[in-house]
Structures are given as structure tokens and as C-alpha cells.
N, CA, C and O atoms as a GROMACS GRO file, in nm:
protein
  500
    1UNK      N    1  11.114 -15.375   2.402
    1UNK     CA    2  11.205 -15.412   2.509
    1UNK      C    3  11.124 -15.464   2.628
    1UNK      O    4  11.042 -15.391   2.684
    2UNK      N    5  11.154 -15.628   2.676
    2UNK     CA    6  11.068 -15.630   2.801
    2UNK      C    7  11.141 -15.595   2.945
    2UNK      O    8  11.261 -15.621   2.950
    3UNK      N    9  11.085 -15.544   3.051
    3UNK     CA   10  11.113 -15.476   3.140
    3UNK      C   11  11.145 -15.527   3.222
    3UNK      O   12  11.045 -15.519   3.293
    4UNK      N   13  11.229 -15.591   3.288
    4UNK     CA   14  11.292 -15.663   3.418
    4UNK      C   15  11.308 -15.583   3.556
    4UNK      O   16  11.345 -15.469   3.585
    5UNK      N   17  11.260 -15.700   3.631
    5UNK     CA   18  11.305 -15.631   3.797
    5UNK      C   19  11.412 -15.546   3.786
    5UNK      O   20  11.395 -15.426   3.812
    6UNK      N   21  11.516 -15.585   3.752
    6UNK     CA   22  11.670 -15.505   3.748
    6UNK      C   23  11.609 -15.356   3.716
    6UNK      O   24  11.636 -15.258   3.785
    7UNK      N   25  11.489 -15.351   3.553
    7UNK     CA   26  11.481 -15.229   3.475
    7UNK      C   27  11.429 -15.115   3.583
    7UNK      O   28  11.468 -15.000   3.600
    8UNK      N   29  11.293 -15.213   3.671
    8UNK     CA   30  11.235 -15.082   3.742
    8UNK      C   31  11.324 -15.076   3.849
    8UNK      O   32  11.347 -14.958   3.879
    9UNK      N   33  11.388 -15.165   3.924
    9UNK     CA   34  11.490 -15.129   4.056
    9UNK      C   35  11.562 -14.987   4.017
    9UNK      O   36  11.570 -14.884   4.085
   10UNK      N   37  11.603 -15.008   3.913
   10UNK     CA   38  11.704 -14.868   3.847
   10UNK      C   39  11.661 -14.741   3.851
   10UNK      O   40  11.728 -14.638   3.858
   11UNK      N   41  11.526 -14.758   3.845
   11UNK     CA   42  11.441 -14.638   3.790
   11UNK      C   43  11.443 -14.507   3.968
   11UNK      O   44  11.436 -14.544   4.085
   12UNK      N   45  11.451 -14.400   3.928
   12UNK     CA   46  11.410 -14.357   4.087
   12UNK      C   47  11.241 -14.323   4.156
   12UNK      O   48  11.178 -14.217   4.150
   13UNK      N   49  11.213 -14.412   4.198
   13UNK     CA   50  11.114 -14.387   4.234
   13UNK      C   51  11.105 -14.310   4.354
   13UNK      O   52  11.180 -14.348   4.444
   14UNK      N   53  10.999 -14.168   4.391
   14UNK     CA   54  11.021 -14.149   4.528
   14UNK      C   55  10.959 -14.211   4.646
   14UNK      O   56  10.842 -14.243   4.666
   15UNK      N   57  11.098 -14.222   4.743
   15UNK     CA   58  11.022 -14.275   4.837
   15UNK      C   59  10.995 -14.170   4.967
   15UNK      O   60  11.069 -14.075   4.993
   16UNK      N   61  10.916 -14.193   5.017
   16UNK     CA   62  10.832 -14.114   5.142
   16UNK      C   63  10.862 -14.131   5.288
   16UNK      O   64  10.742 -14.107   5.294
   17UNK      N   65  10.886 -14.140   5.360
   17UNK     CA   66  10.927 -14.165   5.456
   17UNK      C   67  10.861 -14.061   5.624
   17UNK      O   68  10.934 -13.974   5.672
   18UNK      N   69  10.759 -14.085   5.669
   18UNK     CA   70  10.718 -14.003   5.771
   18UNK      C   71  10.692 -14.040   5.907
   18UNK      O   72  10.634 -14.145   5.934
   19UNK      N   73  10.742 -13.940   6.017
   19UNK     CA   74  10.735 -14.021   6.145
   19UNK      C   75  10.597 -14.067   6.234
   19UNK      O   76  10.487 -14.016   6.255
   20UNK      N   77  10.651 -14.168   6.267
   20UNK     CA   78  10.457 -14.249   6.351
   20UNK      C   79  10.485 -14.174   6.469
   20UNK      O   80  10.566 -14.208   6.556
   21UNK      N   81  10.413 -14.068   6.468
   21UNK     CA   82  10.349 -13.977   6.640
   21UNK      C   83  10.287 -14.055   6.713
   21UNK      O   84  10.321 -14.064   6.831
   22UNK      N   85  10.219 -14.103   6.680
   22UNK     CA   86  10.158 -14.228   6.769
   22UNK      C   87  10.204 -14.306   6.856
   22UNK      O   88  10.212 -14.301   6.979
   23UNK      N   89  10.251 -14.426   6.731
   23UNK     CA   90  10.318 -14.571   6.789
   23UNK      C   91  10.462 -14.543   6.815
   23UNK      O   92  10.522 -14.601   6.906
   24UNK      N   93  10.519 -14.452   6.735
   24UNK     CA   94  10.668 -14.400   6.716
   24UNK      C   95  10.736 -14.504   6.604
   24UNK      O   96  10.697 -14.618   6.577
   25UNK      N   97  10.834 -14.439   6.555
   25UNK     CA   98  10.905 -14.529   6.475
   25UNK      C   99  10.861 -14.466   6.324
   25UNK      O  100  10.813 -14.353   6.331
   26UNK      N  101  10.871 -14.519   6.199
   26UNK     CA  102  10.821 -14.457   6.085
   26UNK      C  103  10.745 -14.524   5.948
   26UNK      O  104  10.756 -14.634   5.893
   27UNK      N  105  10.687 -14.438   5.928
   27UNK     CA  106  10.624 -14.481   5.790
   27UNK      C  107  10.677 -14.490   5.636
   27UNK      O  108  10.704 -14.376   5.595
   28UNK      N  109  10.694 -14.562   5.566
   28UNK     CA  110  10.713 -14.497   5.400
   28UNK      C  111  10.648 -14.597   5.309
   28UNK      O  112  10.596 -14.708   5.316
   29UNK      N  113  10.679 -14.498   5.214
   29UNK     CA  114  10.536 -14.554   5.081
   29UNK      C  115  10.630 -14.527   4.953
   29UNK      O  116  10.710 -14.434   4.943
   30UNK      N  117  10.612 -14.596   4.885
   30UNK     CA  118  10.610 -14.511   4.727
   30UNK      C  119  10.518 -14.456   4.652
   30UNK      O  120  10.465 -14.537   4.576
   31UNK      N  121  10.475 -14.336   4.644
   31UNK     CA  122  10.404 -14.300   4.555
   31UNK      C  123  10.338 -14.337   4.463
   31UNK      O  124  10.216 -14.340   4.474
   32UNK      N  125  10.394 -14.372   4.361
   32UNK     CA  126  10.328 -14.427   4.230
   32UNK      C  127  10.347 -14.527   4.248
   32UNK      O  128  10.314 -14.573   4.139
   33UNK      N  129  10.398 -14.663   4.340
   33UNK     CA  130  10.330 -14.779   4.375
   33UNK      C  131  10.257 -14.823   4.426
   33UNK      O  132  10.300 -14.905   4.506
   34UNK      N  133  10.102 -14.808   4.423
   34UNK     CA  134  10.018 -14.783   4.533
   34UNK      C  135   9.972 -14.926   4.562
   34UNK      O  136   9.939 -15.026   4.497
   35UNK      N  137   9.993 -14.876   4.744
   35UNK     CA  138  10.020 -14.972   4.826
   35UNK      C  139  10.130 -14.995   4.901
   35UNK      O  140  10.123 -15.025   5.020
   36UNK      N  141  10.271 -14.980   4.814
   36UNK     CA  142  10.360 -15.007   4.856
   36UNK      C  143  10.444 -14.930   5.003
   36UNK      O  144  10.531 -14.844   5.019
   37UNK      N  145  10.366 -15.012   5.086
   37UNK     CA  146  10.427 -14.990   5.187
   37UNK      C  147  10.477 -15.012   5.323
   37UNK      O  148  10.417 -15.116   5.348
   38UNK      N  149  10.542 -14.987   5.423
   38UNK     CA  150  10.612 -15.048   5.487
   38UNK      C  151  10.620 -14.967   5.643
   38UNK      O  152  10.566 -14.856   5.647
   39UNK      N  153  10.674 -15.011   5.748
   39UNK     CA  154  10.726 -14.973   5.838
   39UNK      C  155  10.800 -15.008   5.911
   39UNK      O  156  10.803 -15.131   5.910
   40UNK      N  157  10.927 -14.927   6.043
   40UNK     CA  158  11.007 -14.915   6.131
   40UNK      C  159  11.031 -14.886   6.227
   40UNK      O  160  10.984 -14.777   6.260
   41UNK      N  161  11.110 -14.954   6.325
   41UNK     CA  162  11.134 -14.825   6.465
   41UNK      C  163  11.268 -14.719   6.424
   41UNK      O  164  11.273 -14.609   6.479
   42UNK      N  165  11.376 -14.761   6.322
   42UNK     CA  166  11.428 -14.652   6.352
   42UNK      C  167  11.420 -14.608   6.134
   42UNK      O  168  11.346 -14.667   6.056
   43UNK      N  169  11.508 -14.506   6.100
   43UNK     CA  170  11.526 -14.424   5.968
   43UNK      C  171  11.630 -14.510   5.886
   43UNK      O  172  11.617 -14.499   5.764
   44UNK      N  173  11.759 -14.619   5.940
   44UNK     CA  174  11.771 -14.699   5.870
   44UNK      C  175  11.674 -14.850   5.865
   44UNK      O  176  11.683 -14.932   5.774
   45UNK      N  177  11.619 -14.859   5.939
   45UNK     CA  178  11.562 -14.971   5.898
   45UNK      C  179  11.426 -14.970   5.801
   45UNK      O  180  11.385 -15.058   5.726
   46UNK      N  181  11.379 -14.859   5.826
   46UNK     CA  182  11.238 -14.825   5.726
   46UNK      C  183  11.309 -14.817   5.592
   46UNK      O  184  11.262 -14.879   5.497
   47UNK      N  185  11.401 -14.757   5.578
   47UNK     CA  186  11.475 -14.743   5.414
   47UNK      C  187  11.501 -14.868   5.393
   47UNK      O  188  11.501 -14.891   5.272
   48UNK      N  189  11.528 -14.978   5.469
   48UNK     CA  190  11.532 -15.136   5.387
   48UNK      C  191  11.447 -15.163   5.430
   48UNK      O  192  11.463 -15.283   5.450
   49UNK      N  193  11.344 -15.136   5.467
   49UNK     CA  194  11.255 -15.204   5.470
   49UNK      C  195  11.150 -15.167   5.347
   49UNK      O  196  11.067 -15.246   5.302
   50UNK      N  197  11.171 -15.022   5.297
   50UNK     CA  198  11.129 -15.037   5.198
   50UNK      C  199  11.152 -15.056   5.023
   50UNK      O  200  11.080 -15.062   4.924
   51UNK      N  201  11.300 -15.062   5.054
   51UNK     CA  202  11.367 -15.123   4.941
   51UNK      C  203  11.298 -15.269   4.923
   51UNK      O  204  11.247 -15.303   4.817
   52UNK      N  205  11.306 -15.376   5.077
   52UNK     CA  206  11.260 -15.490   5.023
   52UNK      C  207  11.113 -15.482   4.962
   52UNK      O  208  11.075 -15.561   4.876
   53UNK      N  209  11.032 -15.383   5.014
   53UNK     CA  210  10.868 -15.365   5.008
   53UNK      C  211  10.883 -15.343   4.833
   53UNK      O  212  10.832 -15.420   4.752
   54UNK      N  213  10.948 -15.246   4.805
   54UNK     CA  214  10.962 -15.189   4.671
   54UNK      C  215  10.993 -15.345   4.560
   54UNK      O  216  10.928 -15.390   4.466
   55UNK      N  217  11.101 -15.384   4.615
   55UNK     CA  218  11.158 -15.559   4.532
   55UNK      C  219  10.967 -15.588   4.504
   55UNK      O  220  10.882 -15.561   4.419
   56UNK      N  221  10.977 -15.667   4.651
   56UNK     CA  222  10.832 -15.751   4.624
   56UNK      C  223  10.703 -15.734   4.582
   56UNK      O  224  10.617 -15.821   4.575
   57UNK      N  225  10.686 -15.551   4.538
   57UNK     CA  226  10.607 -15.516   4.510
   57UNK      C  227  10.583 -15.511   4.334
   57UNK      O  228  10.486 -15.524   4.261
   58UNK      N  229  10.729 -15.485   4.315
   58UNK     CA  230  10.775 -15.468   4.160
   58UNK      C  231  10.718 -15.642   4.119
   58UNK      O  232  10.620 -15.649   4.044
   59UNK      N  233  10.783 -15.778   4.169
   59UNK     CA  234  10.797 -15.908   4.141
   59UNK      C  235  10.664 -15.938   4.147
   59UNK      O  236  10.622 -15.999   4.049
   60UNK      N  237  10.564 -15.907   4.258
   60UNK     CA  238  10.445 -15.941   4.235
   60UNK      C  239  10.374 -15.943   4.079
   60UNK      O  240  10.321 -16.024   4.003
   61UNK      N  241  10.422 -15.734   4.084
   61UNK     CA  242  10.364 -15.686   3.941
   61UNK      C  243  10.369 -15.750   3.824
   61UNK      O  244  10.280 -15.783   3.746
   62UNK      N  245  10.519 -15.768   3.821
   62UNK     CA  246  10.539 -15.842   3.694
   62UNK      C  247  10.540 -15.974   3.705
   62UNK      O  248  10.593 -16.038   3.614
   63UNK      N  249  10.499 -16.025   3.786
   63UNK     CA  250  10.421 -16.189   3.781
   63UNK      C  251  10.282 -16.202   3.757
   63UNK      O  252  10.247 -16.291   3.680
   64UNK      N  253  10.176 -16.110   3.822
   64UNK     CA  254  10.054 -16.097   3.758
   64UNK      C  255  10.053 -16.002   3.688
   64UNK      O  256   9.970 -15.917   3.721
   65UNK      N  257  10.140 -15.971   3.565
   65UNK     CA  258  10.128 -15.912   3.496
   65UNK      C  259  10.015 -15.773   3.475
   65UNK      O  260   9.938 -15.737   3.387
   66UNK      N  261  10.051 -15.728   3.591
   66UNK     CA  262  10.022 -15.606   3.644
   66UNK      C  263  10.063 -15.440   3.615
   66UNK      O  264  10.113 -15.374   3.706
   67UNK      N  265  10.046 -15.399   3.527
   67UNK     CA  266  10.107 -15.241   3.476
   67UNK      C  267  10.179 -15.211   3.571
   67UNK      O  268  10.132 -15.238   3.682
   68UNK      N  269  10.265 -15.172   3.568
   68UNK     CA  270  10.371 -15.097   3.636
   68UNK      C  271  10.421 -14.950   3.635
   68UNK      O  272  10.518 -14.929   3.562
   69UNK      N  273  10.382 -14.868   3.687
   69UNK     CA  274  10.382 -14.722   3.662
   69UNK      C  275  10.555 -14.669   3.649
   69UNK      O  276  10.640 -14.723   3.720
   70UNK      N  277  10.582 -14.591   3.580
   70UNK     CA  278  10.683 -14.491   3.604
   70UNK      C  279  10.761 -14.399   3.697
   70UNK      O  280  10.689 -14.309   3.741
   71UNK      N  281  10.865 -14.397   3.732
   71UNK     CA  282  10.831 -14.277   3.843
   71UNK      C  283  10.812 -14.144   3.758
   71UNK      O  284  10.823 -14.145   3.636
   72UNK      N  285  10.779 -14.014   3.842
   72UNK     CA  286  10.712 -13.903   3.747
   72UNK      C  287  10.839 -13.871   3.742
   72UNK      O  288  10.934 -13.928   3.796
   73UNK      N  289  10.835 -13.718   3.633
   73UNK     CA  290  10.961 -13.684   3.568
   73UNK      C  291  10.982 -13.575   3.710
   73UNK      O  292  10.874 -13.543   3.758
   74UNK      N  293  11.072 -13.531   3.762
   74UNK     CA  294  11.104 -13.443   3.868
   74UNK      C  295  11.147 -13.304   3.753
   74UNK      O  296  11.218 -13.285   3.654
   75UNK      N  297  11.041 -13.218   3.850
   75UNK     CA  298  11.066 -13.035   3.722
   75UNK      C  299  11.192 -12.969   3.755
   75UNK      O  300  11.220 -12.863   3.699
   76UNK      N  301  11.282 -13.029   3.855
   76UNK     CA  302  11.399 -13.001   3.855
   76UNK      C  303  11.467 -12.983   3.728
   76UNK      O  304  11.537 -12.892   3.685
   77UNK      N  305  11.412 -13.146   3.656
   77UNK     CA  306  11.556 -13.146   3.556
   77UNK      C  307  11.457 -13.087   3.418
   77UNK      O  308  11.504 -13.117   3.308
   78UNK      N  309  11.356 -13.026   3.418
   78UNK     CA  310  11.343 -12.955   3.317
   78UNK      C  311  11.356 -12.834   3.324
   78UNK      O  312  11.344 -12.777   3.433
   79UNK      N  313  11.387 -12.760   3.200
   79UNK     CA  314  11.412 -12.630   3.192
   79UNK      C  315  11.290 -12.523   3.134
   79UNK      O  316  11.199 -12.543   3.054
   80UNK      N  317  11.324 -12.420   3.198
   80UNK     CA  318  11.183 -12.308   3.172
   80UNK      C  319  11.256 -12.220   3.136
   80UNK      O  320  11.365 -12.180   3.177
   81UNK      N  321  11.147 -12.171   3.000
   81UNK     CA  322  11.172 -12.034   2.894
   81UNK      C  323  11.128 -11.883   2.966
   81UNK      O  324  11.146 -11.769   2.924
   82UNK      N  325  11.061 -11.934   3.090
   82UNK     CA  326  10.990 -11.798   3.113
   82UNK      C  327  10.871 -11.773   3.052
   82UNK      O  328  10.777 -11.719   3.109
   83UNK      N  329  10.870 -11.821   2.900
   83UNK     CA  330  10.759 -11.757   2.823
   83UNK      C  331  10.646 -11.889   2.796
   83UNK      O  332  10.671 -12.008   2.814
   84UNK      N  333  10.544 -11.841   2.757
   84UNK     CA  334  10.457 -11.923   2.715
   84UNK      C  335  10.338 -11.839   2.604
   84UNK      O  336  10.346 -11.716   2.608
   85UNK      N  337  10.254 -11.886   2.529
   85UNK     CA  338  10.146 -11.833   2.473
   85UNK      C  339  10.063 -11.877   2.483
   85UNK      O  340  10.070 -12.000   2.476
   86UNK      N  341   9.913 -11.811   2.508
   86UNK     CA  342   9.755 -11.839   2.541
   86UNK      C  343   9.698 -11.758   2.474
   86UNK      O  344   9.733 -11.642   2.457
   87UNK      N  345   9.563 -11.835   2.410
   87UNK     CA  346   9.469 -11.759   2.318
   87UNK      C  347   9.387 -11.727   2.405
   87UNK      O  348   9.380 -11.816   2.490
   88UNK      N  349   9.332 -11.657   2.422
   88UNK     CA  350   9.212 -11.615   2.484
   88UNK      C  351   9.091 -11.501   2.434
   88UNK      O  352   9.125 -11.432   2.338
   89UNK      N  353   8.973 -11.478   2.483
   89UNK     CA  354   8.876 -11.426   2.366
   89UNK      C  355   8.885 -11.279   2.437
   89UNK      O  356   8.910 -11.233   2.548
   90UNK      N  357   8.842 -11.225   2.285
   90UNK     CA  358   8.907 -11.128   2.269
   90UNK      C  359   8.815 -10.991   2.360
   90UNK      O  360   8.827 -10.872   2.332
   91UNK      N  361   8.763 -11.023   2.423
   91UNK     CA  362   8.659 -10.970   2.559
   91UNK      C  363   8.762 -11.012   2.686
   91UNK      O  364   8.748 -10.960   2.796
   92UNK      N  365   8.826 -11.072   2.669
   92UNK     CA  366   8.950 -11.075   2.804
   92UNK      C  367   9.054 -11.016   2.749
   92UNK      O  368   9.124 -10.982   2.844
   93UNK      N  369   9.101 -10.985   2.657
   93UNK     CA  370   9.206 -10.961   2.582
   93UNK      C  371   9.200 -10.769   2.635
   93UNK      O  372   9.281 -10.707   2.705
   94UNK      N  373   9.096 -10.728   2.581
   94UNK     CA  374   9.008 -10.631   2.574
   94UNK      C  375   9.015 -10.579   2.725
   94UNK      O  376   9.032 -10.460   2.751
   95UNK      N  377   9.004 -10.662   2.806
   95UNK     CA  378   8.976 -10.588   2.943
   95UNK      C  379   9.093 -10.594   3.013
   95UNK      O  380   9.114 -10.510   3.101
   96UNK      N  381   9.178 -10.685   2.988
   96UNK     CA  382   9.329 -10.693   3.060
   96UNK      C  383   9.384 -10.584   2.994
   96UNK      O  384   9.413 -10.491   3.069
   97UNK      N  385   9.409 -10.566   2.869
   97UNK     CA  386   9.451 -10.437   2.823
   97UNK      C  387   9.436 -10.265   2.889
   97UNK      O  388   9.518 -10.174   2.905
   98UNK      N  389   9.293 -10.279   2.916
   98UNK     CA  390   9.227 -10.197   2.946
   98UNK      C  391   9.268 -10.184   3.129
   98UNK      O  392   9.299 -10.076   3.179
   99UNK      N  393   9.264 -10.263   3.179
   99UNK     CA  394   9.297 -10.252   3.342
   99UNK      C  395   9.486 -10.236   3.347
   99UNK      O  396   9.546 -10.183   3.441
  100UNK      N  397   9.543 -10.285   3.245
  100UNK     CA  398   9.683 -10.294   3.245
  100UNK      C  399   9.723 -10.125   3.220
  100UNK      O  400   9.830 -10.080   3.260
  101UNK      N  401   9.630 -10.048   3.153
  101UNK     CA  402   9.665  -9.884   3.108
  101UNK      C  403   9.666  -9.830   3.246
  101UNK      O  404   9.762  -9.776   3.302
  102UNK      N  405   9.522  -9.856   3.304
  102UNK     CA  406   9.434  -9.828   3.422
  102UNK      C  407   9.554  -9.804   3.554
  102UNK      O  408   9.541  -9.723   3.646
  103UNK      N  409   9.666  -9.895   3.534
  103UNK     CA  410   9.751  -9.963   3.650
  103UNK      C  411   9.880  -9.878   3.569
  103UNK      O  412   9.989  -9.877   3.627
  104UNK      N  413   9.872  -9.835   3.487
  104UNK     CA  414  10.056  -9.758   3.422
  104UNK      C  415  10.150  -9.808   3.420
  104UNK      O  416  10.264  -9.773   3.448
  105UNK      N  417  10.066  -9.981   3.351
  105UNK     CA  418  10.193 -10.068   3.365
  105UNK      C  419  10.159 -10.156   3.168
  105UNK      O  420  10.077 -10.126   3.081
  106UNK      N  421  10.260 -10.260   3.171
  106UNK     CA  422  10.209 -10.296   3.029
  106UNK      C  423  10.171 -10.441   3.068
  106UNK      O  424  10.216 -10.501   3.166
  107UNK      N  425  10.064 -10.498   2.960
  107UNK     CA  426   9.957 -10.579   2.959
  107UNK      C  427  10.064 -10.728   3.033
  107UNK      O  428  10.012 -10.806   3.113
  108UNK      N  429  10.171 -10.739   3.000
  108UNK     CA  430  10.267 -10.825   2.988
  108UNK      C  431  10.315 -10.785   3.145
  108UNK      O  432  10.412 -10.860   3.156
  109UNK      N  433  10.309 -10.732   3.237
  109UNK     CA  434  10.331 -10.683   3.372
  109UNK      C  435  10.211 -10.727   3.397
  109UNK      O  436  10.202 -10.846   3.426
  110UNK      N  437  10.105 -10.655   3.392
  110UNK     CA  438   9.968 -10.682   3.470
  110UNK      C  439   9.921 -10.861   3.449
  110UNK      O  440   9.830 -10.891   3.527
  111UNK      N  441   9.962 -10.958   3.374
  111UNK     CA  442   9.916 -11.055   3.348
  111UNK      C  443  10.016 -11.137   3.441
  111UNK      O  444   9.968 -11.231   3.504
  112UNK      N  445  10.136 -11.112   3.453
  112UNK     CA  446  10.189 -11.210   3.546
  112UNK      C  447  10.181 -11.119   3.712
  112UNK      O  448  10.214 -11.183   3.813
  113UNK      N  449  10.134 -10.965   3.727
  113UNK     CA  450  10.125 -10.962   3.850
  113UNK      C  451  10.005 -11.075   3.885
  113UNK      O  452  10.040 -11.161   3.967
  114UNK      N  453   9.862 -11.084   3.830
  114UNK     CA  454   9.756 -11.137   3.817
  114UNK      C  455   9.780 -11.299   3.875
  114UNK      O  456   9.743 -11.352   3.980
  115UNK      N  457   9.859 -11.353   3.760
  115UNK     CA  458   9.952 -11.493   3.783
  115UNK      C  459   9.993 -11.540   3.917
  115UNK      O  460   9.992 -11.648   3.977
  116UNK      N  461  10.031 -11.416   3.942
  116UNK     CA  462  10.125 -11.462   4.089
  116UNK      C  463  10.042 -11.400   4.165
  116UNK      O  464  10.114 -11.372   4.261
  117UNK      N  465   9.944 -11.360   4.188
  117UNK     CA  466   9.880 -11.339   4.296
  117UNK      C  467   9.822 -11.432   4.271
  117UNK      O  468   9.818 -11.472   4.387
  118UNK      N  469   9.754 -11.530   4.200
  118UNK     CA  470   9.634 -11.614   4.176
  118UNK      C  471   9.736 -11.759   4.228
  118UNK      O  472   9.672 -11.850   4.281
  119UNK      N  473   9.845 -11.773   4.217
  119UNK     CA  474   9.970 -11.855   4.253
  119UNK      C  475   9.986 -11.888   4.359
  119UNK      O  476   9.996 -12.002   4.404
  120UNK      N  477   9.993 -11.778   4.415
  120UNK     CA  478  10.031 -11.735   4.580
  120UNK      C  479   9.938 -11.809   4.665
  120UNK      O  480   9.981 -11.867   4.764
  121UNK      N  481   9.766 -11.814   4.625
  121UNK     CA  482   9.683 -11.898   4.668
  121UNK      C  483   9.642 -12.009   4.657
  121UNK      O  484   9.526 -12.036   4.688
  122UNK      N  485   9.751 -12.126   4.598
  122UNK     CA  486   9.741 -12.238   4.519
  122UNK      C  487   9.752 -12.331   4.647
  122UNK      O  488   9.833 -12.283   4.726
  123UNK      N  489   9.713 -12.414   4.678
  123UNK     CA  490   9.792 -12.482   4.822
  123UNK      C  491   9.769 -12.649   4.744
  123UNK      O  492   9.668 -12.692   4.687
  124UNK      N  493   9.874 -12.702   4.761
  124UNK     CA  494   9.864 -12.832   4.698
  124UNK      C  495   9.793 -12.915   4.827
  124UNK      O  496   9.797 -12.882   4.946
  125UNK      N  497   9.741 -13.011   4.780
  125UNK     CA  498   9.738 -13.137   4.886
  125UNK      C  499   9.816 -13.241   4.910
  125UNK      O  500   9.786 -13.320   5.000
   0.00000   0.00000   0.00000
């Protein structure tokens, strides 16, 4: 199937949108169009302004036949089991067991307290 302006317009890409402290007025980008981006003095005009940024950025692409990225899948719309499985050697196996007795809890408690404390300190950029 070849991919038409229309195909990626459709697609949701996110867009970004942040205020200029500076100069005033605002910024936005698309993400996975890198480069694509634009600015405003007020919150409707940056949103067309980057709709048009987004058009001419897509038309460029697919004129110099330029890869065109996806937008990413949002983990909203996937669903979680809760569960998962990991092999691990059997000298960790061995000692989580062993600290999980230690704590009067079961191995399956002590591995996601572990989880979420190690979680808790994650800080994205």
C-alpha cells in the first residue's frame, strides 16, 4: 500500500505545545517529526500553525522520499496482565528467596516491593 499525505495526516501524531518565558507566545513540535516545528503569540494560532508545519513537513518527506516515522503506540490503549516471567540465575533466585523468608513475606511480595522501590527512582527525561 503506498502512503499518501491524506494516510499520515490521519495518523495521531503528538503534538507538543510549550510556553516561550522569554519572548512570550508558544512553542510546538512533533515528536517523531524531527524538526517539525513551529511558533505563536497566542494557543490557537500555534495549533495551526502547526498543523500547517506538520502538512509541509509530511509533503517535503514524501517528495524526497524521505522515511516517515509512525506516531508511537500510546500504553493507554494497551492492556496489562499484571504478570510477567523472568529467568534469572539461580544465585539471584537463591538470595531473593532467602531475603523474601528473612522479611515474612513471599518471594512474589518481596520482588515487586523491590520493583517499586527501584520504580519510584526512575525519572524520565
Amino acid at each position: 500500500m503506498k502512503k499518501t499525505i491524506d494516510y499520515y495526516l490521519s495518523l495521531p501524531y503528538r503534538l507538543e505545545i510549550v510556553p516561550d518565558t522569554v519572548e512570550g507566545g508558544y512553542g510546538a513540535r512533533y515528536p517523531e517529526l524531527p524538526g517539525c516545528i513551529t511558533c505563536a503569540d497566542s494557543l490557537e494560532e500555534v495549533v495551526m500553525n502547526a498543523e500547517d508545519a506538520k502538512r509541509a513537513w509530511l509533503e517535503a518527506a514524501l517528495k524526497d522520499k524521505v522515511e516517515i516515522p509512525e506516531p508511537e503506540q500510546d500504553d493507554s490503549a494497551l492492556e496489562y496482565s499484571g504478570q510477567f516471567k523472568i529467568r534469572m540465575p539461580k544465585s539471584l533466585h537463591k538470595s531473593l528467596s532467602v531475603h523474601a523468608k528473612q522479611e515474612g513475606i513471599s518471594m512474589n511480595q518481596y520482588c515487586i516491593y523491590l520493583l517499586s522501590k527501584n520504580d519510584a527512582t526512575y525519572v524520565v527525561n
